[in-house]
N, C-alpha and C positions, 0 to 999 in steps of 0.2 A: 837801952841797948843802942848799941853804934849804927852806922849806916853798913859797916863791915861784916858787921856780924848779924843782917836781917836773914829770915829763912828760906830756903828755896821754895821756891811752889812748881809743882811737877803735875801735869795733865796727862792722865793716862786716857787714849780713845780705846775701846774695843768695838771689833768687827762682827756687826751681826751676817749670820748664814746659818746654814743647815748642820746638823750634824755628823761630822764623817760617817760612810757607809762603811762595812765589813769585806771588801774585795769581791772578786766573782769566783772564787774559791766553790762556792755552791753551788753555780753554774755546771762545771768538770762533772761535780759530783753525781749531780740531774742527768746528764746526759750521758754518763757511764751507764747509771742504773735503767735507763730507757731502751742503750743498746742490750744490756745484760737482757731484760723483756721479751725485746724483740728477737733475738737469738734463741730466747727459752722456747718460743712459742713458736718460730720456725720449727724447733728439734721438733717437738709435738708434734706438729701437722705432717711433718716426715714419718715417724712414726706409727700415724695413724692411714698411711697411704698404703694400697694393694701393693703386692707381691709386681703386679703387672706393671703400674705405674712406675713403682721405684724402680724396675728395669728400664723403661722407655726414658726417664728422667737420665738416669746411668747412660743409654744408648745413645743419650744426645750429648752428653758433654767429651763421649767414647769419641763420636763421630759426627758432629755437626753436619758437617754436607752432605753425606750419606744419609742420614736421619730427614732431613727438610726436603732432599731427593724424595726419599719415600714418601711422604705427607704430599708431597705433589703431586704425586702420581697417584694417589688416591689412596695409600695403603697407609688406613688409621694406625697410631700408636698403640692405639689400644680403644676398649669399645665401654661401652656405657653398661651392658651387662658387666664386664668383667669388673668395672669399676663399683658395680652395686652390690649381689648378693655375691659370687663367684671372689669378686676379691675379699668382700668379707670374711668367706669362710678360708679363706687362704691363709688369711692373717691368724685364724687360730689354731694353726698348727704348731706342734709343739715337738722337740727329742727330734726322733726320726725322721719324723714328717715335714718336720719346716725344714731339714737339710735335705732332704729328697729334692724337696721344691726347689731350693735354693740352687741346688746346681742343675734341675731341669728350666730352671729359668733363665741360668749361665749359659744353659747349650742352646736355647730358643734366642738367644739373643745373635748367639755365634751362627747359626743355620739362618735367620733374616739377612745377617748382615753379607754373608759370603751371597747367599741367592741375590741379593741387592747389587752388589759389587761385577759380579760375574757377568761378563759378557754373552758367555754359554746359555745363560739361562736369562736370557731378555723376553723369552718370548713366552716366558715360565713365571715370571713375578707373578701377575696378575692372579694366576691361579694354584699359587701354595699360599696354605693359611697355617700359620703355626701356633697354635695355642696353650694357656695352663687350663686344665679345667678340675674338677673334682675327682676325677677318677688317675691325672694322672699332664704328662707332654702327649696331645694330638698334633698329628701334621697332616692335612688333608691335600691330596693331589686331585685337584676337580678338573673334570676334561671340560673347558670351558670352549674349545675348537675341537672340532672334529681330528682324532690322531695325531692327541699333543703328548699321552702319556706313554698309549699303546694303541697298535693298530684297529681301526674299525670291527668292531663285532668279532676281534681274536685276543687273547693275551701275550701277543708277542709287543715287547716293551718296544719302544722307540729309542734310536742312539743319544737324544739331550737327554731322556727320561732316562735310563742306564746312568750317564753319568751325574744325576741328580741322586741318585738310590745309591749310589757308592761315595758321594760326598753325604751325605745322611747316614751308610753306616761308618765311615770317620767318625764322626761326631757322635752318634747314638752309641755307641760300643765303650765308650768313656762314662757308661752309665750303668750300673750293675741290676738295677731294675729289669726286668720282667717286658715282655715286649709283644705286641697284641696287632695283627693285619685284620683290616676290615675292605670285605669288595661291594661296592654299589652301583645298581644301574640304574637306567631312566624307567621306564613302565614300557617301552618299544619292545614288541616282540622281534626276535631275530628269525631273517628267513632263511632258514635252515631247516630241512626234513627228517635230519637224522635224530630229533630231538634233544638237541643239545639247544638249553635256554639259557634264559637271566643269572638260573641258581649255578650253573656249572661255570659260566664267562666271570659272576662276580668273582664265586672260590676260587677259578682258576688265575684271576690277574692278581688277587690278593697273595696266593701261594707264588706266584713268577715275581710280587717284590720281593716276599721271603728270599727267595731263591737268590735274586739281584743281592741280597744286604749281605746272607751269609755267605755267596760267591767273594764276597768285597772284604772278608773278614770279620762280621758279625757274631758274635758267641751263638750257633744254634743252639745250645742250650738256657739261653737267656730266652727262646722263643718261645710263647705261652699260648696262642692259639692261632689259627688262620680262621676265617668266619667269609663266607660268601651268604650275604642279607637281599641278593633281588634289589627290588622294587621296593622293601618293604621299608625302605628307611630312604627315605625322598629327601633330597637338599632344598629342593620348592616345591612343595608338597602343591602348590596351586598349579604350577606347570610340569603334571607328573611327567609329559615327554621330554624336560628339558636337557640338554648336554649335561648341566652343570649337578644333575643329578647322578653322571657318571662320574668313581670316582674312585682311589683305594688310598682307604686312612691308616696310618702307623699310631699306633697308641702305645706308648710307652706312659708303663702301670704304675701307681705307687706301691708299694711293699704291704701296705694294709690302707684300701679304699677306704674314705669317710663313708660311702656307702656301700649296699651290698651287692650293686652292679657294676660289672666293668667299664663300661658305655654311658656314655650321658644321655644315651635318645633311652626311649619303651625296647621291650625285649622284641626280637620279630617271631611271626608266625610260625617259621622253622629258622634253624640255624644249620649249616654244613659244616662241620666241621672236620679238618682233612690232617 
């Protein structure tokens, strides 16, 4: 062969490294399926919350500044009973039952927030307590001062107290439920000779809210009993003379109690009924 015609020689180098990886495609993936999780497991834990809480949760994103208002001032969301057996049994309500609740829960949220808001009634937060409980919506008006509801040792209501009891039957009259007054006193006997005591001052303040709701437009036929209890249902049964032992509760009923009491406390010794 020629010098023309000698063969090429050709030097191939290859590059050692790693294998190409597969993109982060997988990554997306991961971290979709992570939030899908974490969402699941929210829903749950909502689900498994009282009747009470999912209100107070709802009341806070309703009304932020009014909500953190009341937490400062002392007036819990909600309580550690309601949170344990009470919401328990709340949550297994079914048909009837759990819409009964649901819009007594609606109106408890509506009756905080205006008594909250209200100027009129500043000197009244501390001492209305609005409750879900097994029997049904309680509102307690506790005489925490001396002639904050009604006057000393009379049933004549006081002018804030009047207009508490007619923004309550607003609101409570939007509920076709059954509707139950409860009067209570301290253990202090009243001095008076003509014997008029504890059992005739409870009946009688609890009968003058009656009076106040369906003056206001309240269905009296929606009203299912008036009940004057004495002494015998103490609010601090260790300081049977205390103020806060006075007091007249509005119970609105459910349509069929889980149990066969109207009342959350024991039955008393007598009842009045008027």
């Amino acid at each position: 062969m020629s010098d023309k015609q000698a063969p090429e020689i050709r030097v191939i180098k290859r590059k050692k490294g790693h294998a190409p990886h597969h993109g982060g495609a997988w990554k997306v993936a991961y971290a979709d399926f992570v939030t899908a999780m974490m969402a699941f497991f929210l829903v749950m834990w909502i689900i498994g919350l009282s009747n009470e809480v999912k209100q107070s949760i709802a009341g806070y994103f309703d009304d932020p500044i009014g909500f953190m208002k009341a937490v400062r001032a002392g007036n819990s969301p909600f309580s550690v009973s309601e949170l344990g057996a009470r919401g328990s049994s709340e949550d297994k309500g079914i048909g009837k039952d759990s819409k009964e609740r649901k819009k007594m829960a609606h109106a408890k949220q509506i009756i905080e927030k205006v008594i909250l808001k209200a100027p009129t009634f500043r000197n009244m937060k501390q001492s209305v307590t609005v409750k879900l409980t097994d029997s049904g919506l309680r509102i307690d008006l506790v005489e925490s001062r001396q002639s904050l509801f009604f006057d000393s040792g009379s049933a004549h209501i006081t002018p804030e107290s009047g207009k508490l009891l007619r923004l309550l039957a607003a609101e409570l009259k939007k509920l076709p439920n059954p509707i139950m007054f409860e009067g209570h006193t301290d253990s202090r006997r009243l001095a008076r000779s003509d014997g008029y005591s504890n059992w005739e001052l409870s009946s009688d303040r609890a009968n003058a809210a009656r009076k106040m709701l369906v003056s206001a437009g309240y269905p009296e036929e929606q009203v299912s009993e008036v009940r004057g209890f004495a002494d015998n249902r103490l609010r601090d049964p260790d300081n049977p003379d205390s103020m806060v032992n006075r007091r007249v509760s509005i119970v609105v009923l459910l349509s069929q109690p889980k149990d066969n009491s109207q009342t959350d406390l024991k039955p008393p010794v007598s009842v009045k009924k008027i």
